[in-house]
Biopython code that builds the backbone (N, CA, C, O; Angstrom):
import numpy as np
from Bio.PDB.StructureBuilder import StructureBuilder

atoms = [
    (1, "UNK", "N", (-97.036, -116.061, 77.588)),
    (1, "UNK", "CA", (-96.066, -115.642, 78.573)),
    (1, "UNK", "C", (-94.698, -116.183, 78.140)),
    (1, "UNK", "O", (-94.666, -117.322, 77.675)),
    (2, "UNK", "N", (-93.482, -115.422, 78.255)),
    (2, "UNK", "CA", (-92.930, -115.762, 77.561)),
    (2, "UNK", "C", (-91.037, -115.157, 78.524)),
    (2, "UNK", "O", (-89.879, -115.072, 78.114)),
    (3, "UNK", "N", (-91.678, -114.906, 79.792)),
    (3, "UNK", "CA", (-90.780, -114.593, 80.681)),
    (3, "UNK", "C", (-91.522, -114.701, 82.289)),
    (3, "UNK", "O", (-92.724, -114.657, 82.552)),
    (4, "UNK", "N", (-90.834, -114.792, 82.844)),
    (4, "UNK", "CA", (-90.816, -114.945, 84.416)),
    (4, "UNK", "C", (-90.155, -114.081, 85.361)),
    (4, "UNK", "O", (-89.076, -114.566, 85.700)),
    (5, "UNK", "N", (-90.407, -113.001, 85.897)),
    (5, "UNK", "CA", (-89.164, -112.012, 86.823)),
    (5, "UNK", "C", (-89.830, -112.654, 88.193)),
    (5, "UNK", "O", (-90.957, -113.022, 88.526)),
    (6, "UNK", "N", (-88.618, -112.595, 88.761)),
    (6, "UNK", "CA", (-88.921, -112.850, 90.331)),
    (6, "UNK", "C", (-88.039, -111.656, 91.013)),
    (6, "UNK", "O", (-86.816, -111.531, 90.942)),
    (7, "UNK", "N", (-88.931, -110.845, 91.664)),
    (7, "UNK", "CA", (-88.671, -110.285, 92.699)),
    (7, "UNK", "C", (-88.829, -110.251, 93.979)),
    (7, "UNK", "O", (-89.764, -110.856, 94.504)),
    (8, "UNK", "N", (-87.735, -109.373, 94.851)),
    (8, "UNK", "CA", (-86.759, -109.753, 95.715)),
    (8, "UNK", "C", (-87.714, -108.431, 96.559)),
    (8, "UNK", "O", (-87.330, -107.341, 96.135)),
    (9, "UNK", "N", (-88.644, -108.312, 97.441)),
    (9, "UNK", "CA", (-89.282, -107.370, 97.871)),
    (9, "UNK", "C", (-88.050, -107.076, 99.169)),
    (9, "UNK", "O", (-88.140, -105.932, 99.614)),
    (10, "UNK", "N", (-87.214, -107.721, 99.659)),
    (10, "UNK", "CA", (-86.291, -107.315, 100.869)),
    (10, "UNK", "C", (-85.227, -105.973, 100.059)),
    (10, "UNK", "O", (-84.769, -105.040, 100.719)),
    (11, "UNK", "N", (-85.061, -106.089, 99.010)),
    (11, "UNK", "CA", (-84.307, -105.622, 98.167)),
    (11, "UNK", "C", (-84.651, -104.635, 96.932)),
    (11, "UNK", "O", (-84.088, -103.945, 96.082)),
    (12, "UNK", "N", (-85.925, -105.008, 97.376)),
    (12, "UNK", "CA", (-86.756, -103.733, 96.472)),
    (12, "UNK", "C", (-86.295, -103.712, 94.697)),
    (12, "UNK", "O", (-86.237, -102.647, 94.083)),
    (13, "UNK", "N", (-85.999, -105.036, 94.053)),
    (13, "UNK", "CA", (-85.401, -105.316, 92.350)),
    (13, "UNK", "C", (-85.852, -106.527, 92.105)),
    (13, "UNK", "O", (-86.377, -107.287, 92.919)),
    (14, "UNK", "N", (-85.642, -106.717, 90.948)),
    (14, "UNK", "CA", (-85.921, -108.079, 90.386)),
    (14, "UNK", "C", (-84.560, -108.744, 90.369)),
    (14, "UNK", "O", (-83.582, -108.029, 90.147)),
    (15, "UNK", "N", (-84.347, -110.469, 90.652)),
    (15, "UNK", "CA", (-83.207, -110.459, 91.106)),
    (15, "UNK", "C", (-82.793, -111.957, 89.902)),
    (15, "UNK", "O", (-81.746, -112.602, 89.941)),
    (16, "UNK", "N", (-83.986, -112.192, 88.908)),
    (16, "UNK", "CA", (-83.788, -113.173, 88.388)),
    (16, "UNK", "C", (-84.942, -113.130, 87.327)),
    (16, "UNK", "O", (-86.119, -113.066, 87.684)),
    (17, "UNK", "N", (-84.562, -113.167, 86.003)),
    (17, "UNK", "CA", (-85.541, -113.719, 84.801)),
    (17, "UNK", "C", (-85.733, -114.834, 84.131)),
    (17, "UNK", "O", (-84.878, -114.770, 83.248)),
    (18, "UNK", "N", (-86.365, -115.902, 83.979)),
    (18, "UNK", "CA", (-86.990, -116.942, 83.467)),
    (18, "UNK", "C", (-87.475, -116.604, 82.449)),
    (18, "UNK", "O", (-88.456, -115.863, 82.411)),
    (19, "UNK", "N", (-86.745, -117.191, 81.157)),
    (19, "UNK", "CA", (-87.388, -116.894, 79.563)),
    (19, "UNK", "C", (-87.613, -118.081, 79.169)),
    (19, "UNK", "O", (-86.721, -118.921, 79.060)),
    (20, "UNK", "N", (-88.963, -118.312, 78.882)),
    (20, "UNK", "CA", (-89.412, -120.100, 77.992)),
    (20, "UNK", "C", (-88.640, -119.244, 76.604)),
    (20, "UNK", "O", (-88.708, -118.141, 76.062)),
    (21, "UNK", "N", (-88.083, -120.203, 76.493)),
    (21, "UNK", "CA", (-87.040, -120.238, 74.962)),
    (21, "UNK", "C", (-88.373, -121.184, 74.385)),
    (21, "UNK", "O", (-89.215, -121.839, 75.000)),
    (22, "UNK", "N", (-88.164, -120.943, 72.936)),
    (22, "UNK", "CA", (-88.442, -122.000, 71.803)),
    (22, "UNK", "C", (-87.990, -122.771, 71.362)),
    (22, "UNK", "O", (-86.767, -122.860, 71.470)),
    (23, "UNK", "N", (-88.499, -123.447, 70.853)),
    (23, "UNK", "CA", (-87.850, -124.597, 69.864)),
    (23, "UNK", "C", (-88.202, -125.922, 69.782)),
    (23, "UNK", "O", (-89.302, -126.300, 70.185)),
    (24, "UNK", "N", (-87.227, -126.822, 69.209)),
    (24, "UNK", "CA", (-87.739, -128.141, 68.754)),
    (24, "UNK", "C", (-86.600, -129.303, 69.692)),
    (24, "UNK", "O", (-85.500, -128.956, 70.121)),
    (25, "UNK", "N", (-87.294, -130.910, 69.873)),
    (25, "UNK", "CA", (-85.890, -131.343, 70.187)),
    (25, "UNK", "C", (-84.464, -131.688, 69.179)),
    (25, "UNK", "O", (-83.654, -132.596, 69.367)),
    (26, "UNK", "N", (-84.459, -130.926, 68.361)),
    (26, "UNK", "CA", (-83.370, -130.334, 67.371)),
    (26, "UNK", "C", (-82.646, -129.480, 67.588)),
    (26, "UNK", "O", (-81.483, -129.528, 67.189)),
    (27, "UNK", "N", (-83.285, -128.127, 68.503)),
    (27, "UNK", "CA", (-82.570, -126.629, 68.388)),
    (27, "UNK", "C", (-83.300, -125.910, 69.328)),
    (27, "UNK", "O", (-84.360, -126.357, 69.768)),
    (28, "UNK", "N", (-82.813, -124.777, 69.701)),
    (28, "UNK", "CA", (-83.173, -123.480, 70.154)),
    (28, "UNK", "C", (-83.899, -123.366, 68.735)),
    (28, "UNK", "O", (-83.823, -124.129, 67.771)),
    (29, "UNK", "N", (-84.911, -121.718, 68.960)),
    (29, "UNK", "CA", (-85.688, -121.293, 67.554)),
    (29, "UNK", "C", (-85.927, -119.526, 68.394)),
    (29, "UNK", "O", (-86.479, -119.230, 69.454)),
    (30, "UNK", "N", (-85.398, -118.871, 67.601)),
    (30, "UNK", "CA", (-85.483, -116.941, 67.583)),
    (30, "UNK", "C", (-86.605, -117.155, 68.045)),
    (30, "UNK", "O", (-87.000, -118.139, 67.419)),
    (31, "UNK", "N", (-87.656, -116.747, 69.005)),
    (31, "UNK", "CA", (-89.147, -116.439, 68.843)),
    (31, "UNK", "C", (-89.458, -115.457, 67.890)),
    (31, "UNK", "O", (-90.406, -115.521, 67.107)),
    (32, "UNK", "N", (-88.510, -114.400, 67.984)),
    (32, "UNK", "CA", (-88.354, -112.918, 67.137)),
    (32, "UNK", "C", (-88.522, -113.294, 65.385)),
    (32, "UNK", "O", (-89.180, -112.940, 64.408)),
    (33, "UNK", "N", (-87.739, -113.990, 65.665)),
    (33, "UNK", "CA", (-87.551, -114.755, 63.869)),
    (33, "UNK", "C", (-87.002, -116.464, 63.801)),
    (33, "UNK", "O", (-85.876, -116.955, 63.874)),
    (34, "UNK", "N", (-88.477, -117.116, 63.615)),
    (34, "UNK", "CA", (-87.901, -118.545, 63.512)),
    (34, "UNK", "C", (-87.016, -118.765, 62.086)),
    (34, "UNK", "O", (-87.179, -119.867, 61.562)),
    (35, "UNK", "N", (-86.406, -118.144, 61.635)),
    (35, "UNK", "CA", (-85.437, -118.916, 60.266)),
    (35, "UNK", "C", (-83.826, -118.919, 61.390)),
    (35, "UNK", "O", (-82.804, -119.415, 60.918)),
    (36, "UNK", "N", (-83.816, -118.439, 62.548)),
    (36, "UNK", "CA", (-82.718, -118.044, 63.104)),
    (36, "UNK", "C", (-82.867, -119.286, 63.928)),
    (36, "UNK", "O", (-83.956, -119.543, 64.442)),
    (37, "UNK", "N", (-81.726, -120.148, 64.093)),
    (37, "UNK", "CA", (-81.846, -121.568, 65.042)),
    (37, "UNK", "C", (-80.449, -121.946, 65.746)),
    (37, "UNK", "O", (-79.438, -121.505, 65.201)),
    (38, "UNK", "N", (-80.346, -122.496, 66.567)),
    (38, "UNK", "CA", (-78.897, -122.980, 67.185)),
    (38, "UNK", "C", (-79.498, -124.644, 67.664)),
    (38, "UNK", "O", (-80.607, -125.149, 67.840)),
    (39, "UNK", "N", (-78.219, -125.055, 67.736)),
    (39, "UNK", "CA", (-78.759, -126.178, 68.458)),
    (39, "UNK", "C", (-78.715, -125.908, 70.275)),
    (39, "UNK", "O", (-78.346, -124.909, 70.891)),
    (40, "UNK", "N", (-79.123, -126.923, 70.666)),
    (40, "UNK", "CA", (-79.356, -126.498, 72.238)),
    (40, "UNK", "C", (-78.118, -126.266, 72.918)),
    (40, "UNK", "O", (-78.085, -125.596, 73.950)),
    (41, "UNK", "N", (-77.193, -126.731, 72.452)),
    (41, "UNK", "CA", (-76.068, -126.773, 73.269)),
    (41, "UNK", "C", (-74.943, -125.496, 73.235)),
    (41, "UNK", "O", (-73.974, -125.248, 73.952)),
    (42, "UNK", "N", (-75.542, -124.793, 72.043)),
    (42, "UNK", "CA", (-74.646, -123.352, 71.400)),
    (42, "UNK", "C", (-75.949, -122.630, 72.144)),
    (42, "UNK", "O", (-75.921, -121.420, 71.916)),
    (43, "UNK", "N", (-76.658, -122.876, 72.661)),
    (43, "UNK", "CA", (-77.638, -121.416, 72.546)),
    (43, "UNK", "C", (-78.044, -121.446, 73.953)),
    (43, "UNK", "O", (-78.822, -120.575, 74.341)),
    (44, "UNK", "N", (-77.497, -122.591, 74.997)),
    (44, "UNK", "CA", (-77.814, -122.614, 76.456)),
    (44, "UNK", "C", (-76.918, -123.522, 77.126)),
    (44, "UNK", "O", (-76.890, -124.727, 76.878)),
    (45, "UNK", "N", (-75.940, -122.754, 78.256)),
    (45, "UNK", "CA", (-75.308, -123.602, 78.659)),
    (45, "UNK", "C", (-75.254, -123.835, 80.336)),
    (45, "UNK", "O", (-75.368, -122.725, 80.856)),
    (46, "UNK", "N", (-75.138, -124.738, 81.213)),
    (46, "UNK", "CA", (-74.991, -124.772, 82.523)),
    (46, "UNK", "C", (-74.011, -123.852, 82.897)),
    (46, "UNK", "O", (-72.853, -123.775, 82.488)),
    (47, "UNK", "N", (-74.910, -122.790, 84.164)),
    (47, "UNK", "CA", (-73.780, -122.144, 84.624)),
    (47, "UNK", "C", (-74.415, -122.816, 86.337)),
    (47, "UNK", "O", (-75.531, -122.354, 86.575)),
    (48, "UNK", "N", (-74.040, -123.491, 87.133)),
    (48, "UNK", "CA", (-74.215, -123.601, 88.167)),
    (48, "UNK", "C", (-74.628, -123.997, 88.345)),
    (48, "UNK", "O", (-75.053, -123.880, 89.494)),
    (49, "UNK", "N", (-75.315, -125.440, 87.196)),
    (49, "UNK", "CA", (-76.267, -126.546, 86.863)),
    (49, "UNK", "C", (-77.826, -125.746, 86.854)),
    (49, "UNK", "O", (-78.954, -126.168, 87.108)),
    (50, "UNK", "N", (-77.289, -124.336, 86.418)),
    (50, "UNK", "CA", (-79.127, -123.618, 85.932)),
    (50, "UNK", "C", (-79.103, -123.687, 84.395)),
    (50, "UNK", "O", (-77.942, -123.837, 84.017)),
    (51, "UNK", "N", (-79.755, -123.645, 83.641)),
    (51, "UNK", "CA", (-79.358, -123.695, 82.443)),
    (51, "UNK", "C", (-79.882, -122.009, 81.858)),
    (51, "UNK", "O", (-80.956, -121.453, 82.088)),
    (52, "UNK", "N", (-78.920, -121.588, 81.197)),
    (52, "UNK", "CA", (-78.427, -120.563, 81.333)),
    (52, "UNK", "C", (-78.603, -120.055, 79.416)),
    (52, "UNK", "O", (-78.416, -120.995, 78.643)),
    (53, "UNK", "N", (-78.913, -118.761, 78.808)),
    (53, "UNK", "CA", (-78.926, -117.955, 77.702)),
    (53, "UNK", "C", (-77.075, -117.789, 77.314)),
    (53, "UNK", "O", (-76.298, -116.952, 77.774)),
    (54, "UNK", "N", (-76.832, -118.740, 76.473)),
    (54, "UNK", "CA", (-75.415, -118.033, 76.098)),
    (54, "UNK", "C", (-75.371, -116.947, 75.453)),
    (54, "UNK", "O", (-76.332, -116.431, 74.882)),
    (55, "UNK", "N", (-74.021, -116.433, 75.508)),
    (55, "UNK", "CA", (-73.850, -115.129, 75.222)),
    (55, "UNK", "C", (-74.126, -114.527, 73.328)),
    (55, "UNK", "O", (-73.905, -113.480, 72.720)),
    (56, "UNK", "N", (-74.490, -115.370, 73.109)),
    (56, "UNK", "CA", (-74.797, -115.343, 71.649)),
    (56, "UNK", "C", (-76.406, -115.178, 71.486)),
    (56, "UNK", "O", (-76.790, -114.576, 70.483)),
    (57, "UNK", "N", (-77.234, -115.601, 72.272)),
    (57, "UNK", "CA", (-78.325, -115.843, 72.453)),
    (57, "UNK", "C", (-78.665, -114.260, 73.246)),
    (57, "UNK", "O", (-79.446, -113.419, 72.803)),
    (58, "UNK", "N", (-78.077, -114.175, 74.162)),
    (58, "UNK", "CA", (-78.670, -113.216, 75.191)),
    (58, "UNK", "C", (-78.190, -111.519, 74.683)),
    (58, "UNK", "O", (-78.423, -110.437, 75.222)),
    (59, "UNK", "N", (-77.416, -111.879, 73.391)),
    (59, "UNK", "CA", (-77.035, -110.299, 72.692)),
    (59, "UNK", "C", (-77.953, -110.216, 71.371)),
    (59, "UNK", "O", (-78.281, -109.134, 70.883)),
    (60, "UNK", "N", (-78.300, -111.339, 70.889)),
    (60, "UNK", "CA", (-79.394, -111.484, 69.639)),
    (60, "UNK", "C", (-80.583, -110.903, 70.408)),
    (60, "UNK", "O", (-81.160, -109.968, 69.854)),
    (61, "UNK", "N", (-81.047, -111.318, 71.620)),
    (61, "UNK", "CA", (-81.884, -110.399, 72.276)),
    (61, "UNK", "C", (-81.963, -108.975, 72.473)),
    (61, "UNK", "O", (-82.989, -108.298, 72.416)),
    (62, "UNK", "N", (-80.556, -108.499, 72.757)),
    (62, "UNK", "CA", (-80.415, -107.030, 73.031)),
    (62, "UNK", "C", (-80.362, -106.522, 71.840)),
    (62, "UNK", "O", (-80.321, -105.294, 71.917)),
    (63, "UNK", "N", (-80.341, -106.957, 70.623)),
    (63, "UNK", "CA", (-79.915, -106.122, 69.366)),
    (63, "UNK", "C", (-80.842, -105.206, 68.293)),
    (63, "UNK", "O", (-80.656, -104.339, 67.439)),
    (64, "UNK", "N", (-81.780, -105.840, 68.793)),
    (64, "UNK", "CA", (-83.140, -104.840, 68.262)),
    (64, "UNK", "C", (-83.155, -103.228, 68.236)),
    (64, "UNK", "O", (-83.542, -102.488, 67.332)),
    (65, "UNK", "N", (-82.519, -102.847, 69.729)),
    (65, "UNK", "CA", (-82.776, -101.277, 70.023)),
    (65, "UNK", "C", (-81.793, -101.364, 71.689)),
    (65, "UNK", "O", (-82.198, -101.373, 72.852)),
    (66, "UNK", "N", (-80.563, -101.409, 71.173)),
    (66, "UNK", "CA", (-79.563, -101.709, 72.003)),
    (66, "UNK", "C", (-79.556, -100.629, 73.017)),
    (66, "UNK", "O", (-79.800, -99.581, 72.419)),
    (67, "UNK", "N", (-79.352, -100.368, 74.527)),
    (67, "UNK", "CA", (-79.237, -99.283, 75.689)),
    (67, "UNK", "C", (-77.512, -99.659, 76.269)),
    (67, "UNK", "O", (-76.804, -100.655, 76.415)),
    (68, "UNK", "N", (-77.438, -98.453, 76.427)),
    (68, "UNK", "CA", (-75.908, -98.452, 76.995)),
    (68, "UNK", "C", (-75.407, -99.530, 77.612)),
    (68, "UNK", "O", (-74.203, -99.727, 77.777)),
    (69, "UNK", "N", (-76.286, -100.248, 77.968)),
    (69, "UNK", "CA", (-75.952, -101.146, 79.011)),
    (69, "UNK", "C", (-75.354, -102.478, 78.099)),
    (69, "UNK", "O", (-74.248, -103.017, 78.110)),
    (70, "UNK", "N", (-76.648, -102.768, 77.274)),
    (70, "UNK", "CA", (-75.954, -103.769, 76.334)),
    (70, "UNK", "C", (-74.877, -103.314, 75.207)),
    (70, "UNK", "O", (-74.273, -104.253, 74.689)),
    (71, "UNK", "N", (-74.590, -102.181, 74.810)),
    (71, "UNK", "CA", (-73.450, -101.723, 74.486)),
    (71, "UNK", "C", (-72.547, -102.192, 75.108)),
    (71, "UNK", "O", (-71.858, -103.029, 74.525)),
    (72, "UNK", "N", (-72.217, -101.833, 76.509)),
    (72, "UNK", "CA", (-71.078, -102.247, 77.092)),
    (72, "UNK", "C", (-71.234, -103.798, 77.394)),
    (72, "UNK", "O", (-70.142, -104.269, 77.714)),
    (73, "UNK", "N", (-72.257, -104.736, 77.390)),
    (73, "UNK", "CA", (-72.324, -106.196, 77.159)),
    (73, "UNK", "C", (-71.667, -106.707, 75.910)),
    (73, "UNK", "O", (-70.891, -107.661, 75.844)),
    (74, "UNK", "N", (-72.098, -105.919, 74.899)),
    (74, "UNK", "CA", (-71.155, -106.376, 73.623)),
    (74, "UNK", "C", (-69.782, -106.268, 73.860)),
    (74, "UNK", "O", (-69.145, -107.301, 74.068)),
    (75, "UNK", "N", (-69.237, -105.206, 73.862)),
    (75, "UNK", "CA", (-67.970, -105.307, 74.361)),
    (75, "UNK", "C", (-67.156, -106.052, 75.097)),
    (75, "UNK", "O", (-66.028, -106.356, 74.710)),
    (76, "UNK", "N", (-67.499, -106.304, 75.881)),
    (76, "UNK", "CA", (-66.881, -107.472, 77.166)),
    (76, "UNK", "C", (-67.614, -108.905, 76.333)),
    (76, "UNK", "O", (-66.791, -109.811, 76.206)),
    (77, "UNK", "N", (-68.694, -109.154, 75.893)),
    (77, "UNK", "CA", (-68.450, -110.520, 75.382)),
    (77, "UNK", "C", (-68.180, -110.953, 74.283)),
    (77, "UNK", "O", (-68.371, -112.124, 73.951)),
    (78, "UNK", "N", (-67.753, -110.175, 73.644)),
    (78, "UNK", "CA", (-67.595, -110.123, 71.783)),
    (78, "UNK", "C", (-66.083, -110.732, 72.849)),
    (78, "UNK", "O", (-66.323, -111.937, 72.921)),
    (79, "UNK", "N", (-65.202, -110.572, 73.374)),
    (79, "UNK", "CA", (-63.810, -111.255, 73.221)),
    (79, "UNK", "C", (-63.874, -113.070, 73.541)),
    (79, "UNK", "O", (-63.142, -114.027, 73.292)),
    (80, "UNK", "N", (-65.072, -112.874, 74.164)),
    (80, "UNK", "CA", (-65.297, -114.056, 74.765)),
    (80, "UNK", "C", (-65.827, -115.081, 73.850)),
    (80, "UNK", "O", (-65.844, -116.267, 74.177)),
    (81, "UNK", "N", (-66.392, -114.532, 72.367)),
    (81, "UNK", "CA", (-66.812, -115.254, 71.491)),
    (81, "UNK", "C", (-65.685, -116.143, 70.202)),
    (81, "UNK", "O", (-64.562, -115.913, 69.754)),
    (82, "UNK", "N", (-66.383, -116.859, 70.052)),
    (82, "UNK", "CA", (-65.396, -117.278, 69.389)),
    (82, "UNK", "C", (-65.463, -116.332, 67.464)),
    (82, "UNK", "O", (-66.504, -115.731, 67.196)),
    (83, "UNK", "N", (-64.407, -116.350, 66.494)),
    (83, "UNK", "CA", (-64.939, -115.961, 65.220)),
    (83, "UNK", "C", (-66.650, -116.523, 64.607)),
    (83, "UNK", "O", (-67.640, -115.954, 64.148)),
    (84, "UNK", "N", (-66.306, -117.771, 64.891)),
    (84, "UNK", "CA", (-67.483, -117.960, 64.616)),
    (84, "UNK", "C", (-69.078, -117.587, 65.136)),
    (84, "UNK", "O", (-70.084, -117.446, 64.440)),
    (85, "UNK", "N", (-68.932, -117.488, 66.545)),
    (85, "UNK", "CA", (-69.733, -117.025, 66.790)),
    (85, "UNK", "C", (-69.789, -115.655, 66.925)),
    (85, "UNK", "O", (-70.643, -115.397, 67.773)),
    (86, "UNK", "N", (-69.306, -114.709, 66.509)),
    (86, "UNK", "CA", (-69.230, -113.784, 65.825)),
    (86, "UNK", "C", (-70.198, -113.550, 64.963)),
    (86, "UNK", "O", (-71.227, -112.908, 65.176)),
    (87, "UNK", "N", (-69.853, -114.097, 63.939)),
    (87, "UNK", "CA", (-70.602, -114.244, 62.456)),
    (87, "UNK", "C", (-71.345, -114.892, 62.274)),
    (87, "UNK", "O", (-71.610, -115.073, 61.086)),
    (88, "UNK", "N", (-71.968, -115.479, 63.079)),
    (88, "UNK", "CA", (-73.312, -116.205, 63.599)),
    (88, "UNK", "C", (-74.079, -115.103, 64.286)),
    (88, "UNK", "O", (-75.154, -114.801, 63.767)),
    (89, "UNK", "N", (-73.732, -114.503, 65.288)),
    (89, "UNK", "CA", (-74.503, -113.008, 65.647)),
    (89, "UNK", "C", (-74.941, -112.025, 64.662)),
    (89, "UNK", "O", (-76.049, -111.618, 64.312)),
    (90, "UNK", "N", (-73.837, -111.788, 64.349)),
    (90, "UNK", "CA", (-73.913, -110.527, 63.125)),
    (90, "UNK", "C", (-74.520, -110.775, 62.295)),
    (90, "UNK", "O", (-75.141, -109.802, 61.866)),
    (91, "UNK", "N", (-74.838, -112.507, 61.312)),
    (91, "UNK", "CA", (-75.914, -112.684, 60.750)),
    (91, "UNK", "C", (-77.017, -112.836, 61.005)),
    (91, "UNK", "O", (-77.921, -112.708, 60.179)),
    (92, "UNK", "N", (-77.212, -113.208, 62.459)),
    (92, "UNK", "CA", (-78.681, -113.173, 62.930)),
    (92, "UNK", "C", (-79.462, -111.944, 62.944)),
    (92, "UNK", "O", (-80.655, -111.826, 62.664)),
    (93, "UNK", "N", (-78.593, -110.993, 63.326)),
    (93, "UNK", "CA", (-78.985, -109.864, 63.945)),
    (93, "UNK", "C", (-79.195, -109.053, 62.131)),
    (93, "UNK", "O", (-80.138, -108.335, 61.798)),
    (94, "UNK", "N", (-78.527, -109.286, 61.631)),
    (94, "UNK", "CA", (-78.743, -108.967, 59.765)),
    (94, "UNK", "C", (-79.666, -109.107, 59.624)),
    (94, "UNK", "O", (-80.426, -108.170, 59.383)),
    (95, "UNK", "N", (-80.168, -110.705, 59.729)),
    (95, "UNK", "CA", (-81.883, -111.146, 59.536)),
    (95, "UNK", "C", (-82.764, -110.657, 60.239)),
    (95, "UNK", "O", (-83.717, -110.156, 59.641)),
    (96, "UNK", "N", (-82.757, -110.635, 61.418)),
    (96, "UNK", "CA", (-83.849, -110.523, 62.622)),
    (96, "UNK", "C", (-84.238, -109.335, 62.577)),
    (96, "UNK", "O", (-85.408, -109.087, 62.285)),
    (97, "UNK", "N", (-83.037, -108.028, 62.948)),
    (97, "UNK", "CA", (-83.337, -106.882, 63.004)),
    (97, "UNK", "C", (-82.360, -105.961, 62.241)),
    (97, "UNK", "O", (-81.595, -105.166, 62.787)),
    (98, "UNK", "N", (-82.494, -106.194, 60.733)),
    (98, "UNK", "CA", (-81.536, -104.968, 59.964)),
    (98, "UNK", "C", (-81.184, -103.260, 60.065)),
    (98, "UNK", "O", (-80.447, -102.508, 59.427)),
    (99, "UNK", "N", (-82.044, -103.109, 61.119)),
    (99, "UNK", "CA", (-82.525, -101.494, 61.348)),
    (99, "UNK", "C", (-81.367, -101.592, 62.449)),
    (99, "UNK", "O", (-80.821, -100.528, 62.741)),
    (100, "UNK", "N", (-80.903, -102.846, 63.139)),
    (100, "UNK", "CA", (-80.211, -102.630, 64.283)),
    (100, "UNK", "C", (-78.883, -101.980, 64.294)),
    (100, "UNK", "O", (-78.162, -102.681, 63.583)),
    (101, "UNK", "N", (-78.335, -101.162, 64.674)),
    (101, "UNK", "CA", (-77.426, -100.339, 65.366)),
    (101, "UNK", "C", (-75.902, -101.336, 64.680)),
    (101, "UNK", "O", (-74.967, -100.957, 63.974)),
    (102, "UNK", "N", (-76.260, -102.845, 65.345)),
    (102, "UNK", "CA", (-75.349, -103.897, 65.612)),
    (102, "UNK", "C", (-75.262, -104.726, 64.220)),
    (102, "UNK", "O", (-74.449, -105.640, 64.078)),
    (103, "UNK", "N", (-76.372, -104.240, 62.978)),
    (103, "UNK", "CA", (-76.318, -104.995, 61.792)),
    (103, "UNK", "C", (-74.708, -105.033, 61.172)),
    (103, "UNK", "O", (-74.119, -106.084, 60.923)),
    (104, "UNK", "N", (-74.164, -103.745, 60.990)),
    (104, "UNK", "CA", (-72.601, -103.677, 60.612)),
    (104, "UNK", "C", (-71.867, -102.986, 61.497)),
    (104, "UNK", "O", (-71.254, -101.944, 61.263)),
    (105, "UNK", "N", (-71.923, -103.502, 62.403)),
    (105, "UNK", "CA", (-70.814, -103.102, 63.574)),
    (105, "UNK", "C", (-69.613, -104.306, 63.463)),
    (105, "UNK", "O", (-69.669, -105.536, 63.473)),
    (106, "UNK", "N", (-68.453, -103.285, 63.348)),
    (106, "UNK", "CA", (-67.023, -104.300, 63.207)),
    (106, "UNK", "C", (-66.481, -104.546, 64.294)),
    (106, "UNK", "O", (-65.268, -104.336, 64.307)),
    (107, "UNK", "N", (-67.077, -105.037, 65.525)),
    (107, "UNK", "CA", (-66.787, -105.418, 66.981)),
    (107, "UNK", "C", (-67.564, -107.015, 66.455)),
    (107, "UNK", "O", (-67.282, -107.996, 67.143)),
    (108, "UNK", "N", (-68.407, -107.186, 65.384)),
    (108, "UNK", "CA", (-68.603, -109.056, 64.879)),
    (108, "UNK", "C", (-68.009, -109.115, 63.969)),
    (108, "UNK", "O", (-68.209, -110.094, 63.250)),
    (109, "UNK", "N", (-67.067, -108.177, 63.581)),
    (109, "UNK", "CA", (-66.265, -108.931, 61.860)),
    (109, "UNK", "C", (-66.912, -108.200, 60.934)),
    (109, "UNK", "O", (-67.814, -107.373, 61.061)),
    (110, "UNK", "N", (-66.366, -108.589, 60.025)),
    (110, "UNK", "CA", (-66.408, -108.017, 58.487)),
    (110, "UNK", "C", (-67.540, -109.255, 58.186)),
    (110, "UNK", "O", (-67.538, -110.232, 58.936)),
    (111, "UNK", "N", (-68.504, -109.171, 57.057)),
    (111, "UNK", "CA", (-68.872, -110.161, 55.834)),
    (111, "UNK", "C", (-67.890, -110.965, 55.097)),
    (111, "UNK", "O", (-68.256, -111.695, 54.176)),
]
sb = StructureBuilder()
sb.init_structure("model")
sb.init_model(0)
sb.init_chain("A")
sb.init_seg("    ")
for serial, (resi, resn, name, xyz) in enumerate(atoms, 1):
    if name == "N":
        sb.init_residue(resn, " ", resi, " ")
    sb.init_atom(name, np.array(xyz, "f"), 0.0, 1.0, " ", f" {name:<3s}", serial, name[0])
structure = sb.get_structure()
């Protein structure tokens, strides 16, 4: 198991997902592809004292077989990234999933 949805039956949706992340007390670790690693502090951060998928983390997820939706997620958080993490995406997503859409997309930079 490797996620948690909790739904909201007043509301008829799921209103919250719980993902056991991987890893070591060193790093986050890709489940998708362990050669891909962050340390904990780049790859999860407190939003509201929950500890939370940063945005680098939670688009390496979407990049496999991207839906409109995370399309327009890239967009709005690619400004929010820094260069580097940029090119930390774009290489993950190189490794993990080369077939992806997002492997040479110039919204992460050039090589």
């Amino acid at each position: 198991m490797h996620n948690i949805w909790v739904h909201d039956p007043g509301r008829d949706r799921f209103v919250l997902q719980i993902n056991l992340e991987d890893g070591a007390e060193t790093g986050w670790r890709y489940r998708r592809d362990p050669r891909i690693t962050l340390p904990w502090d780049s790859a999860v951060a407190s939003v509201d004292s929950v500890p939370t998928g940063t945005p680098v983390t939670q688009l390496l997820w979407k990049s496999p077989d991207p839906s409109p939706r995370d399309e327009h997620d890239l967009d709005v958080a690619r400004h929010l990234l820094t260069p580097a993490q940029r090119r930390w995406l774009r290489d993950a997503v190189r490794l993990a999933h080369p077939h992806s859409p997002w492997a040479d997309d110039p919204r992460l930079g050039h090589p």
